[in-house]
C-alpha positions as a Markdown table, in Angstrom:
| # | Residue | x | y | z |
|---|---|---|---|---|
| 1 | Unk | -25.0 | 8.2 | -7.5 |
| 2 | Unk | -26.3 | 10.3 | -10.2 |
| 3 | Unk | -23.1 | 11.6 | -10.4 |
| 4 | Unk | -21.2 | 8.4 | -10.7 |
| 5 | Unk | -23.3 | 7.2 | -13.3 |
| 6 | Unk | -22.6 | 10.7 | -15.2 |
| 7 | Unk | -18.7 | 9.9 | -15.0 |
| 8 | Unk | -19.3 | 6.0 | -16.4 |
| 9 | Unk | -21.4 | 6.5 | -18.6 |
| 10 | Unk | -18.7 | 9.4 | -20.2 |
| 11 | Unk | -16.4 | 7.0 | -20.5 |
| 12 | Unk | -18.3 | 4.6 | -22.1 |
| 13 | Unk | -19.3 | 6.8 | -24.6 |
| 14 | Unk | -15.9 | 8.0 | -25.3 |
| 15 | Unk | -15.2 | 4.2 | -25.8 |
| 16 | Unk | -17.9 | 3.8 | -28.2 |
| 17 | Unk | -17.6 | 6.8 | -30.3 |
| 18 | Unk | -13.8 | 5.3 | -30.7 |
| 19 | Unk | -15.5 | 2.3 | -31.7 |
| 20 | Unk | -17.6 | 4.0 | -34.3 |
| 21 | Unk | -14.6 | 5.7 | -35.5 |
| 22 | Unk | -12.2 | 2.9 | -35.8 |
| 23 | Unk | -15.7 | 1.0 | -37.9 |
| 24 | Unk | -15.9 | 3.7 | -40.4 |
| 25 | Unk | -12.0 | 4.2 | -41.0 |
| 26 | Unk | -12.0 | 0.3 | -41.6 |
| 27 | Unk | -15.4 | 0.3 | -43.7 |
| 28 | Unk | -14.0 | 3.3 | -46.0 |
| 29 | Unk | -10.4 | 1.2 | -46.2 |
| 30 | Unk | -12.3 | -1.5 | -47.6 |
| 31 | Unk | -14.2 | 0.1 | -49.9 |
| 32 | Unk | -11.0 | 1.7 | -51.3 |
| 33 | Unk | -9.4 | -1.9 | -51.8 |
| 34 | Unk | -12.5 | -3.4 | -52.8 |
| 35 | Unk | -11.1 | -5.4 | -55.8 |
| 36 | Unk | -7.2 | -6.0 | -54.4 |
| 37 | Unk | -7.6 | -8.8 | -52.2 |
| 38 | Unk | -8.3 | -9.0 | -48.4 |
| 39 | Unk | -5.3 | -8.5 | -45.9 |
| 40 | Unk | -5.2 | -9.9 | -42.4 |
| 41 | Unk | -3.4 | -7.3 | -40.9 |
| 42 | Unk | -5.9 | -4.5 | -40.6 |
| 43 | Unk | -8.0 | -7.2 | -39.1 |
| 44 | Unk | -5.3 | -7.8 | -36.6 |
| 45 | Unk | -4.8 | -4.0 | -35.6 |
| 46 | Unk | -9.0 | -3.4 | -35.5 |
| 47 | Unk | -9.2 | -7.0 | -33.0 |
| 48 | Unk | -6.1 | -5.3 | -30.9 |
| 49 | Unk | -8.4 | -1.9 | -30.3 |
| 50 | Unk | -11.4 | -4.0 | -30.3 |
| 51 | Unk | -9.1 | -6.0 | -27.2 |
| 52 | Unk | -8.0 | -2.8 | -25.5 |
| 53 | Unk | -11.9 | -0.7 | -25.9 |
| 54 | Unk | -13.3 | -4.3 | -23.6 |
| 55 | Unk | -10.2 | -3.6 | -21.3 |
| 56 | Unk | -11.5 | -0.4 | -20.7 |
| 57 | Unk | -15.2 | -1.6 | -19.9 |
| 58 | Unk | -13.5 | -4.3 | -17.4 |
| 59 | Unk | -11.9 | -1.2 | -15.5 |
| 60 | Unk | -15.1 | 0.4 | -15.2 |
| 61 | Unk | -16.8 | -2.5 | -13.6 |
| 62 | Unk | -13.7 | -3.2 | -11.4 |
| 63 | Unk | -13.9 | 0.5 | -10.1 |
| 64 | Unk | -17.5 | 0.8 | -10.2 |
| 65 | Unk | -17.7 | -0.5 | -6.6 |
| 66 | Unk | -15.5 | 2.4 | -5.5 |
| 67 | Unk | -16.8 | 4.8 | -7.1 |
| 68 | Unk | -20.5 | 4.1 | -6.1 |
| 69 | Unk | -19.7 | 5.0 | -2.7 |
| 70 | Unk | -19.1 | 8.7 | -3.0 |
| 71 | Unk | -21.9 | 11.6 | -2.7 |
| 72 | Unk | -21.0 | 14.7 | -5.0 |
| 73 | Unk | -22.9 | 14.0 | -8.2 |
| 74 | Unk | -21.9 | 18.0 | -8.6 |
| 75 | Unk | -18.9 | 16.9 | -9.8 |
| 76 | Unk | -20.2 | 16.2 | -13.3 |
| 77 | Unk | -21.9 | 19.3 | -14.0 |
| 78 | Unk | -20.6 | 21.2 | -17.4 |
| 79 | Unk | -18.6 | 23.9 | -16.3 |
| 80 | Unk | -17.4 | 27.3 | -18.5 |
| 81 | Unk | -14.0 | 27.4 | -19.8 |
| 82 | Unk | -11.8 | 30.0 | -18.3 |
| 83 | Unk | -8.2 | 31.3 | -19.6 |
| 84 | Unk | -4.6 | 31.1 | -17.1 |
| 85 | Unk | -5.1 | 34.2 | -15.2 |
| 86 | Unk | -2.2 | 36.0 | -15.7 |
| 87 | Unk | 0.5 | 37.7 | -12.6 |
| 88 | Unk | 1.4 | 35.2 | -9.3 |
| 89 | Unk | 0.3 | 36.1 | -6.2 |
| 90 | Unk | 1.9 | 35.9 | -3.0 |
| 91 | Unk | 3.1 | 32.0 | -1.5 |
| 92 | Unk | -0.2 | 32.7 | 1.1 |
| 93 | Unk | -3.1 | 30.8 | 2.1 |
| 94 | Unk | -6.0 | 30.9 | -0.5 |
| 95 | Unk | -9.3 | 30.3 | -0.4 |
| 96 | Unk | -9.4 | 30.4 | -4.2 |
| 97 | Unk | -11.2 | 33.3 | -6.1 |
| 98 | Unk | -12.5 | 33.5 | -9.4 |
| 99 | Unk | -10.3 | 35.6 | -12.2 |
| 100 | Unk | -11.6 | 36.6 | -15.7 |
| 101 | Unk | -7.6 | 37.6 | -16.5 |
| 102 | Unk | -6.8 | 35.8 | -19.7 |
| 103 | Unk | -3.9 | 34.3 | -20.8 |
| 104 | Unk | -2.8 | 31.2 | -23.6 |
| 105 | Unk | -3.8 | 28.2 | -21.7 |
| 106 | Unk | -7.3 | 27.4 | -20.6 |
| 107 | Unk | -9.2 | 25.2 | -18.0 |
| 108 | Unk | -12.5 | 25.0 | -17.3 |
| 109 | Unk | -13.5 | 25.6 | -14.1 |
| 110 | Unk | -14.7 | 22.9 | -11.3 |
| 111 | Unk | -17.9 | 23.1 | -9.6 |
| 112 | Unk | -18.2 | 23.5 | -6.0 |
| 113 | Unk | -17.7 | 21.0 | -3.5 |
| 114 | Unk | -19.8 | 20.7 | -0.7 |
| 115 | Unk | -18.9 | 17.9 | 2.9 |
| 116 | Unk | -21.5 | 15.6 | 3.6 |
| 117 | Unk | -23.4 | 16.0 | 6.3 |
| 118 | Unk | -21.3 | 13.9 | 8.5 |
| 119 | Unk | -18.1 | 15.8 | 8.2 |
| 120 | Unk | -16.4 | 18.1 | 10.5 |
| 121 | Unk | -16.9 | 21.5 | 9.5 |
| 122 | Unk | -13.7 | 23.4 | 9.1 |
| 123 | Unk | -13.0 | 26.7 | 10.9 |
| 124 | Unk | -15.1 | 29.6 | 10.5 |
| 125 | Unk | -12.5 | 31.5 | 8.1 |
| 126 | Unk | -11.1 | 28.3 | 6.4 |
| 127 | Unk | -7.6 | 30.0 | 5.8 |
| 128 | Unk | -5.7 | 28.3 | 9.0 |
| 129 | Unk | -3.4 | 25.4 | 7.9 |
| 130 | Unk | -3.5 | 24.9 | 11.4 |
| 131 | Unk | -7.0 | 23.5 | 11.9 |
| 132 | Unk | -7.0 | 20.0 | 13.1 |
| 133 | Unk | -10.3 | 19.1 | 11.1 |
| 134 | Unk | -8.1 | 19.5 | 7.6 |
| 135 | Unk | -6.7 | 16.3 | 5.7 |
| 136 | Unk | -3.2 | 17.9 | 4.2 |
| 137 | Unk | -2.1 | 17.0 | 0.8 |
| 138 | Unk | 0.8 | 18.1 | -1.0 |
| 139 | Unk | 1.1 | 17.7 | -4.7 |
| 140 | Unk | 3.9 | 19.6 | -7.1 |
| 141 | Unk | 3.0 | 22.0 | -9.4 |
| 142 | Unk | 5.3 | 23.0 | -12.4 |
| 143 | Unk | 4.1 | 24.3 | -16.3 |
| 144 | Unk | 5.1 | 20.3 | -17.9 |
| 145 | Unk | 2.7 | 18.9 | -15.4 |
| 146 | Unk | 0.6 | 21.6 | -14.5 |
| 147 | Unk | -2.3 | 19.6 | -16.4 |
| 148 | Unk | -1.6 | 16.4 | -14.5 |
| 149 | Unk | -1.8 | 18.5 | -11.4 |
| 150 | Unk | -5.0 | 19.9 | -12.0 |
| 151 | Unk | -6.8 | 16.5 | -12.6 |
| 152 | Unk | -5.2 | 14.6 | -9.8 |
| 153 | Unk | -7.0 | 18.3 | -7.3 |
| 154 | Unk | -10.0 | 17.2 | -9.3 |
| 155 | Unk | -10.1 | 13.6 | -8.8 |
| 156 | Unk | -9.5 | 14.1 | -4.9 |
| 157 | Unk | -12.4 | 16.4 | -4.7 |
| 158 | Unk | -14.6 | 14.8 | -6.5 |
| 159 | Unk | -14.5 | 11.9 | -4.6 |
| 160 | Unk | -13.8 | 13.1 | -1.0 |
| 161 | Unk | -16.5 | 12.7 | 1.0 |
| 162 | Unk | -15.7 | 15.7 | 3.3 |
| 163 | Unk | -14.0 | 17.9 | 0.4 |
| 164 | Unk | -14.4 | 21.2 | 2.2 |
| 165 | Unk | -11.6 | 19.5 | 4.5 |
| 166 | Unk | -8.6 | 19.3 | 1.9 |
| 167 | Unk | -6.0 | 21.3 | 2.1 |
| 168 | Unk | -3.7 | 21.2 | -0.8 |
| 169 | Unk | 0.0 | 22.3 | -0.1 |
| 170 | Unk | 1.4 | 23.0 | -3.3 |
| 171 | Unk | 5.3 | 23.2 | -3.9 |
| 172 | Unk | 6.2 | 25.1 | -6.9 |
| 173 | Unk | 9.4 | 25.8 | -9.1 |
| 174 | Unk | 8.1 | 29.3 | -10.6 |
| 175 | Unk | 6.0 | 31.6 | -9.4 |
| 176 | Unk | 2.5 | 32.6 | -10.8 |
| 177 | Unk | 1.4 | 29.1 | -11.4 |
| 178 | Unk | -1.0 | 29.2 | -8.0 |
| 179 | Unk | -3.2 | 31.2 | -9.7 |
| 180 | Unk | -4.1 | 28.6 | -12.1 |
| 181 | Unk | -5.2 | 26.6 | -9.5 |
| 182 | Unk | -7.6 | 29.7 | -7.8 |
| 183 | Unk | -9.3 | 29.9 | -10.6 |
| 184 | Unk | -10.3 | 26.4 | -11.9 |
| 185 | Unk | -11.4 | 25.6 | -7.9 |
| 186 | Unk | -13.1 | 28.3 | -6.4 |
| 187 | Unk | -13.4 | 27.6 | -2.5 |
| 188 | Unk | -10.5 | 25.9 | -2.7 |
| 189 | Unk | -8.0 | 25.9 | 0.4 |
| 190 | Unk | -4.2 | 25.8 | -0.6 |
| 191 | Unk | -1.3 | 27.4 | 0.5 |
| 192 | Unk | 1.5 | 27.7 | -2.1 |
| 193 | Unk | 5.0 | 27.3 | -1.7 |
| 194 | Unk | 7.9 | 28.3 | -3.5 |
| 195 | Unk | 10.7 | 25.0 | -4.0 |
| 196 | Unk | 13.7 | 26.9 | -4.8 |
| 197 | Unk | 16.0 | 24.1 | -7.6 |
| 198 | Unk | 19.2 | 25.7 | -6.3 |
| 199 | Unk | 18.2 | 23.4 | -2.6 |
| 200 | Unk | 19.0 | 20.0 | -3.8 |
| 201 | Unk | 20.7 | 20.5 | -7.5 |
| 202 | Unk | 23.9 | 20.1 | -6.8 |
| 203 | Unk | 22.8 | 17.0 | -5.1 |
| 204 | Unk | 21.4 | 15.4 | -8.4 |
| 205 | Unk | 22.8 | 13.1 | -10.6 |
| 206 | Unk | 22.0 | 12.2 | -14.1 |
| 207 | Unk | 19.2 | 9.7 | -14.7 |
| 208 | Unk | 17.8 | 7.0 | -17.1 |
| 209 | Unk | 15.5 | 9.6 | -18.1 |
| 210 | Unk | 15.7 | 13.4 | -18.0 |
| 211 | Unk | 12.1 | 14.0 | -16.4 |
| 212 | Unk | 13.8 | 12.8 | -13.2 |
| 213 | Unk | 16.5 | 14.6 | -12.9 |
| 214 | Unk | 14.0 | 17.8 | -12.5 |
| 215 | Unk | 14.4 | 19.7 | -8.8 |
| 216 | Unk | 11.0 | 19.4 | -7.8 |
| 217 | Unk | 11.0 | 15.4 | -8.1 |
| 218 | Unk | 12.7 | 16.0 | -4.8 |
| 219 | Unk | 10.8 | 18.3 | -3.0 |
| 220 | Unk | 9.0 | 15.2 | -1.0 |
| 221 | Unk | 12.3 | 15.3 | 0.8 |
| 222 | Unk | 12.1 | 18.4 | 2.0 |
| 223 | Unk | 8.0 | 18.7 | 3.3 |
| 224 | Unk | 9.2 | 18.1 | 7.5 |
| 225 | Unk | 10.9 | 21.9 | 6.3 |
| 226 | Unk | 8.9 | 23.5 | 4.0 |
| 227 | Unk | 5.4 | 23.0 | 5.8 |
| 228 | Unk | 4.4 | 24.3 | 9.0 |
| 229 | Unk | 5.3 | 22.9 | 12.5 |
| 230 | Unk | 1.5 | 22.2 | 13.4 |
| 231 | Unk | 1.2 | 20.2 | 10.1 |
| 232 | Unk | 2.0 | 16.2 | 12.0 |
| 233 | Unk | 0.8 | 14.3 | 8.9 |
| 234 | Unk | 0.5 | 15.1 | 5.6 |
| 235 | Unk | -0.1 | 12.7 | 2.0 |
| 236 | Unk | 2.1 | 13.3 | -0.6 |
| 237 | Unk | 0.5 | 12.5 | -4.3 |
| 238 | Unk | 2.4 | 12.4 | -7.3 |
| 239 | Unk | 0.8 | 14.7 | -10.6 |
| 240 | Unk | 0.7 | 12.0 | -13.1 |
| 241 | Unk | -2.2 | 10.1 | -11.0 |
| 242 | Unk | -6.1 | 10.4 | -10.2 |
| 243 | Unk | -7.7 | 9.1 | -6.7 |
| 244 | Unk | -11.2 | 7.2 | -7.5 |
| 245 | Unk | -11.8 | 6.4 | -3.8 |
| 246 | Unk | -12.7 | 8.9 | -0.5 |
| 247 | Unk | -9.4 | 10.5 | 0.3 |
| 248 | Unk | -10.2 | 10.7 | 3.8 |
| 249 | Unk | -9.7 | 6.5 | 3.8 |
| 250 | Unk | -6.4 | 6.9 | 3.3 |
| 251 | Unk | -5.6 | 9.7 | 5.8 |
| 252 | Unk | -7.0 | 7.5 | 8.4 |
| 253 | Unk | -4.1 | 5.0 | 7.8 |
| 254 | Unk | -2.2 | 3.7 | 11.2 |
| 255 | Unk | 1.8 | 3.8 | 10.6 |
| 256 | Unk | 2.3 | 2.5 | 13.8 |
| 257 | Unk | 5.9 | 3.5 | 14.8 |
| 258 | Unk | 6.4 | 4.7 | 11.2 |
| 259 | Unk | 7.1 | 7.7 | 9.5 |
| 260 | Unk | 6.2 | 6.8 | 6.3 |
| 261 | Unk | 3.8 | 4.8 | 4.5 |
| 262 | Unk | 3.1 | 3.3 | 1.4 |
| 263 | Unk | 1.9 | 0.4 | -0.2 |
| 264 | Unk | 4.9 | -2.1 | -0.3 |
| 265 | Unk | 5.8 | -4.8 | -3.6 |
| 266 | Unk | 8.0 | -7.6 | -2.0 |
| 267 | Unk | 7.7 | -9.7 | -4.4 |
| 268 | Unk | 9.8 | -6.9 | -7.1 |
| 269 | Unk | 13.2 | -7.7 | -7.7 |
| 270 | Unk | 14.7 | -5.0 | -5.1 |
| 271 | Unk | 18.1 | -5.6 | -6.1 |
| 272 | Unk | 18.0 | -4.2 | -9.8 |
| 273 | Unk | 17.2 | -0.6 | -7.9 |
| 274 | Unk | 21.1 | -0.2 | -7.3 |
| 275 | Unk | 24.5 | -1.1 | -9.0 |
| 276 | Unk | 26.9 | -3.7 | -8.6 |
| 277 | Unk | 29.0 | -1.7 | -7.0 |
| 278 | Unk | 26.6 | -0.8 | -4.4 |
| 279 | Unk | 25.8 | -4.9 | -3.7 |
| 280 | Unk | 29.7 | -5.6 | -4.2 |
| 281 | Unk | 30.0 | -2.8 | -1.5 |
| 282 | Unk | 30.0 | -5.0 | 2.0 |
| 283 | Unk | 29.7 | -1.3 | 3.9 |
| 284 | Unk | 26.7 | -0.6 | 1.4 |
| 285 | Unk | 24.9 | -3.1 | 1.2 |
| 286 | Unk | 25.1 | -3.7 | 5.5 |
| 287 | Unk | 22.4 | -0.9 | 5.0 |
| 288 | Unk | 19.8 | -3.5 | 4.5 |
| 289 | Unk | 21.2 | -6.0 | 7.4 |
| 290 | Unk | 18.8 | -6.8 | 9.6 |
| 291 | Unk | 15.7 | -5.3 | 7.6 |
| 292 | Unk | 13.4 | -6.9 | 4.8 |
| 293 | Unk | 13.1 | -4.5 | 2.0 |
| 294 | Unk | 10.9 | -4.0 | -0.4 |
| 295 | Unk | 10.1 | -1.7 | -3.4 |
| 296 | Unk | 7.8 | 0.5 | -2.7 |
| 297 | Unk | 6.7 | 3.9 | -5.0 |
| 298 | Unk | 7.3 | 7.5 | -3.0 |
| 299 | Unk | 4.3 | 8.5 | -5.7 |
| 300 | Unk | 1.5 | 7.9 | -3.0 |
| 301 | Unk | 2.9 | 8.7 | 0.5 |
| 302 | Unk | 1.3 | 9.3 | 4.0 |
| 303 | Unk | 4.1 | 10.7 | 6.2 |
| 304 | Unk | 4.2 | 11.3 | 9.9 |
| 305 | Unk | 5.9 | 14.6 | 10.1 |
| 306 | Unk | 6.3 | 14.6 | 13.6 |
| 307 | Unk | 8.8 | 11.5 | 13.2 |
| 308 | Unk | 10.2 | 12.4 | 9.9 |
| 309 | Unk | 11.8 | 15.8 | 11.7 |
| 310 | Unk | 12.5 | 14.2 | 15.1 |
| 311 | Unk | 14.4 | 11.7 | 12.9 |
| 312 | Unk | 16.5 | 14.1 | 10.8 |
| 313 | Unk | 15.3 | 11.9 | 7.7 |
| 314 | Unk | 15.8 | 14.9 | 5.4 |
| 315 | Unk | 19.5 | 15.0 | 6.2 |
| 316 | Unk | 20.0 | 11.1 | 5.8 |
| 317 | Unk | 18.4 | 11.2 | 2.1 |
| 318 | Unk | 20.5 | 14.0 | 1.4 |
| 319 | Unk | 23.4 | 12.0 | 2.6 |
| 320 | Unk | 22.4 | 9.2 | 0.0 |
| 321 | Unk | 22.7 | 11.4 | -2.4 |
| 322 | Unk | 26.2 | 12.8 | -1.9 |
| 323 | Unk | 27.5 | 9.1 | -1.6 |
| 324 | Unk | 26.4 | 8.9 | -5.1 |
| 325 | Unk | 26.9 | 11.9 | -6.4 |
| 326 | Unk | 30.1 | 11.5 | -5.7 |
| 327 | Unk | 30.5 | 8.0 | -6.8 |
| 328 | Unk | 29.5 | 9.3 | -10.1 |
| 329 | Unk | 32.2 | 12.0 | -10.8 |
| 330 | Unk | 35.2 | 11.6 | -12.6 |
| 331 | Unk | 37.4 | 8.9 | -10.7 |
| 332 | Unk | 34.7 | 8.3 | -8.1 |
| 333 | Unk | 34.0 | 4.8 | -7.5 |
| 334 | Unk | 30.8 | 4.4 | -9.7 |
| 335 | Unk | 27.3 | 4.9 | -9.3 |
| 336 | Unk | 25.4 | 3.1 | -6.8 |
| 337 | Unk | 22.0 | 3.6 | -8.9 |
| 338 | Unk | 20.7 | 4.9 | -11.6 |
| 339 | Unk | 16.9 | 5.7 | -11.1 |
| 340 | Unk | 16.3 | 10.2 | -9.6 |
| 341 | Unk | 14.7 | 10.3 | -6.6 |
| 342 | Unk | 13.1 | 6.8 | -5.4 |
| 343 | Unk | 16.5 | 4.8 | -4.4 |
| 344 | Unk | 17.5 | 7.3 | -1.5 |
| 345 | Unk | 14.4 | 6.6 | -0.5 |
| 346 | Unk | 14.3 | 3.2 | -0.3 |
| 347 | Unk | 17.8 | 3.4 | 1.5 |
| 348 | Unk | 16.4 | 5.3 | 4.3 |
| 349 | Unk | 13.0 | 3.3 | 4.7 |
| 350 | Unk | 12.8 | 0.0 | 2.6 |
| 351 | Unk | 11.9 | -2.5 | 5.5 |
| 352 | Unk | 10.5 | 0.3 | 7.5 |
| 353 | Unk | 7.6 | 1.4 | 5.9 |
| 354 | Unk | 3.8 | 1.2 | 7.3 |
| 355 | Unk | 2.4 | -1.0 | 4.7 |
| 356 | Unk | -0.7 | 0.5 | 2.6 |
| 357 | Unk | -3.2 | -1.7 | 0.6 |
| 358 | Unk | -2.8 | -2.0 | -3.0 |
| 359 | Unk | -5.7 | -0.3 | -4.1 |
| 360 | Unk | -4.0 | 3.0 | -3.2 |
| 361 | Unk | -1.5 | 3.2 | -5.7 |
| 362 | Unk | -2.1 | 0.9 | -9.3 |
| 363 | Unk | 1.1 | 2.5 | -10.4 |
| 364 | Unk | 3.0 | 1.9 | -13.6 |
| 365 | Unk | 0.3 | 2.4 | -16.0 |
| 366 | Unk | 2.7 | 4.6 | -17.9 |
| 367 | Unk | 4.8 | 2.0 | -18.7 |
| 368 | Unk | 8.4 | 1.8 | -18.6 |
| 369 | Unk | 10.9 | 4.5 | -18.5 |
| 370 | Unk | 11.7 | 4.5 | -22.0 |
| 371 | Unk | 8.7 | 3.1 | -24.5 |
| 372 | Unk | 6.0 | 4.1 | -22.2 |
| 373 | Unk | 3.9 | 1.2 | -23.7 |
| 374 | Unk | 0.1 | 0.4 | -22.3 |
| 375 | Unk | -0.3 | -1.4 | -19.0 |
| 376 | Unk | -3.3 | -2.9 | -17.6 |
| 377 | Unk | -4.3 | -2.4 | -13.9 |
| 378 | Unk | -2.8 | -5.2 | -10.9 |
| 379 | Unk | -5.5 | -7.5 | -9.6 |
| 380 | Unk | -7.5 | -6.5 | -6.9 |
| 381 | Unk | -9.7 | -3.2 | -5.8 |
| 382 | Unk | -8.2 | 0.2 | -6.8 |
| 383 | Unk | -8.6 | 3.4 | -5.3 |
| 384 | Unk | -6.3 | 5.1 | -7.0 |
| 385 | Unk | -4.7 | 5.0 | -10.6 |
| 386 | Unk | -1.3 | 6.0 | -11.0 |
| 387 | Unk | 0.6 | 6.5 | -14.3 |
| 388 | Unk | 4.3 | 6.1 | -13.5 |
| 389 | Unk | 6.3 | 5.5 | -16.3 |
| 390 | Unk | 7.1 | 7.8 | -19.2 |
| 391 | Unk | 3.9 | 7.8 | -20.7 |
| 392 | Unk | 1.6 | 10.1 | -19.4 |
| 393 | Unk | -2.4 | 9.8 | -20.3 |
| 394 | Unk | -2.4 | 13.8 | -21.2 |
| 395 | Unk | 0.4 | 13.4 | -23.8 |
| 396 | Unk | -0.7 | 9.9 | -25.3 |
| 397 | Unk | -4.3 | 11.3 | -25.8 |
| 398 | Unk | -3.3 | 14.8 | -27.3 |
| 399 | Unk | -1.3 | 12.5 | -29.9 |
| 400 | Unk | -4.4 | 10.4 | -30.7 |
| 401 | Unk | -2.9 | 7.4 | -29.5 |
| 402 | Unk | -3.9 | 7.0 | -26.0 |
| 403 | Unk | -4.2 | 3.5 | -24.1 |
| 404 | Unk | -7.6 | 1.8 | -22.3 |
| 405 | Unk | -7.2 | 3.5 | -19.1 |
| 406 | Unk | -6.4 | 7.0 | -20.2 |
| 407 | Unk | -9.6 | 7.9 | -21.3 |
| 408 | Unk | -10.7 | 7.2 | -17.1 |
| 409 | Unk | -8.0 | 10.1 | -16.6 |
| 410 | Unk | -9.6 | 12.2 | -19.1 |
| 411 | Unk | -13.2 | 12.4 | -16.9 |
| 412 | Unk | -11.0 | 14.4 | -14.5 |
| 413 | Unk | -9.1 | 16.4 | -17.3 |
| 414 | Unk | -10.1 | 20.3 | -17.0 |
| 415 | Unk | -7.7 | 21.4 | -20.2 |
| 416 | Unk | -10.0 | 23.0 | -23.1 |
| 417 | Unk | -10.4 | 26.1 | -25.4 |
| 418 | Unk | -11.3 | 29.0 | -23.5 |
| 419 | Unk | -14.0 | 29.7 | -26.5 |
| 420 | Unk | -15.6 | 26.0 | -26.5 |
């Protein structure tokens, strides 16, 4: 609890010392055009920031019933800075070491994590993916996210009650970049695992936006292959997101007869996720025929590996992605969509998802896919915060022009100067 309260009341205190900023900069205006006549607008733009800084207190006590539910106060210690250590490593099982190596980039380095009493203790030597006691995570890991990466590890430990359990899987695109995560999470079990681009790029097509035209977007096709046979079940978590809730809820989802799961959006316009070629398409379209589909976001995924590779589902993505590959070359017949990685997705699955509450993925919070514009949170309970879109809490805050919610990113934000 103590630890909770450390994290709100950071974040309230961030909000106020905004507050005290945005006062001064508008007192100082004033006195500079003290004799020229008052102007609405400045009172405008200080009401909209006074609008959004209460949006952010409203967040607070929407999660605050969430977040009083998890043990490790630990988490808010002060920790040291540390630099990027530098070399790789081998693509082995970790339990992650400190490294005084010093690089450019710096993160300070989490404190340790300890289960609750409760929890299953993991193997004696806590390096076999095999144990059945872990909860298996995989998360990308590239140098453009790499900071997003290391909050959303943070977040999940920090509020897993049995953190000692998680066993983060993480796909890379280069190598080296696993040692990063050794060092800011000492006692951390991972394994690391190299994604080569060369797998799936000829597959890809261009995109409304470059960012998802990137290899790794589509290594989530690929985990039945790329993990170990005695991993059945495994979540899959985007990098642009933080978890608020006990991870261990949401491995403990039923899918049922599933293979994936996911929380579903049925009331979203599904249609506007292909072309009108695909719905003018009678073969295409039958793909939906006797299914109800419904958006949902492969961000926050539990998957049942045990179907997924009895089913072949890599292969039939892949297929997806050839019909519009070639669709999209010169004298093909056209594009049937226009989005990266999501709409081969919902081709496979849409209509045959295990549905997931809400509260585990309030995604779009970085706006659309081109202004990236502030979003507020869906009604309801949230678990976890999600910042699909194109703007991403990391960026907008660096740039002094972050929105309500990102500053509830930044609590889980290790990035610093390695002499602070």
């Amino acid at each position: 609890m103590a630890g909770i309260r450390g994290t709100l009341a950071l974040v309230l205190v961030s909000a106020l010392a905004r507050l005290a900023d945005l006062f001064d900069f508008k007192t100082r205006r004033r006195r500079r055009r003290r004799g020229c006549g008052r102007r609405g607008g400045g009172t405008m733009l200080w009401v909209a920031r006074l609008s959004g800084l209460c949006s952010l207190a409203m967040v607070m006590v929407v999660l605050s019933p969430s977040l009083q539910s998890f043990p490790p106060a630990e988490a808010i210690r002060s920790s040291h800075y540390l630099r990027i250590p530098a070399g790789g490593g081998g693509y082995n099982h970790h339990l992650a070491a400190a490294s005084g190596d010093a690089e450019t980039l710096a993160f300070r380095r989490a404190p340790q994590f300890h289960n609750a009493a409760e929890c299953e203790p993991p193997s004696a030597n806590g390096t076999s993916v095999c144990d059945p006691s872990l909860v298996h995570i995989a998360i990308t890991l590239d140098e453009v996210y790499l900071r997003g990466s290391i909050a959303a590890v943070h977040s999940v430990l920090t509020h897993a009650r049995c953190p000692e359990n998680a066993f983060f899987h993480l796909l890379l695109s280069e190598p080296g970049l696993e040692s990063v995560v050794r060092s800011a999470f000492p006692g951390l079990r991972f394994k690391a695992y190299y994604f080569d681009p060369d797998r799936v790029r000829a597959l890809i097509s261009t995109s409304v936006r470059q960012a998802l035209e990137q290899p790794l977007n589509y290594a989530r096709n690929y985990l039945g292959d790329i993990l170990e046979r005695c991993v059945n079940r495994v979540i899959y978590l985007d990098s642009d997101l933080v978890v608020v809730d006990d991870i261990g809820k949401l491995w403990r989802t039923r899918l049922g007869s599933r293979a994936v799961g996911a929380p579903e959006y049925c009331h979203a316009n599904f249609t506007k996720y292909f072309t009108d070629r695909f719905w003018s398409d009678h073969r295409l379209a039958a793909t939906f025929a006797g299914r109800r589909p419904c958006y949902f976001n492969t961000g926050v995924m539990v998957l049942d590996l045990v179907r997924w590779r009895r089913a072949g589902y890599t292969r039939r993505i892949e297929r997806w992605m050839e019909v519009q590959k070639s669709g999209a070359a010169p004298g093909g017949a056209g594009r049937i969509y226009e989005l990266g990685s999501l709409p081969p997705f919902l081709l496979v699955f849409a209509g045959h998802v295990a549905p997931i509450e809400h509260r585990w993925n309030q995604h779009g919070l970085g706006g659309d896919n081109v202004r990236g514009s502030c979003r507020d949170l869906h009604p309801g309970h949230v678990s976890l915060l999600h910042w699909s879109g194109s703007g991403k809490p990391w960026v907008r805050l660096d740039s002094k022009r972050p929105c309500p919610l990102d500053h509830l990113w930044a609590t889980y934000d290790l990035y610093g100067p390695a002499d602070a």
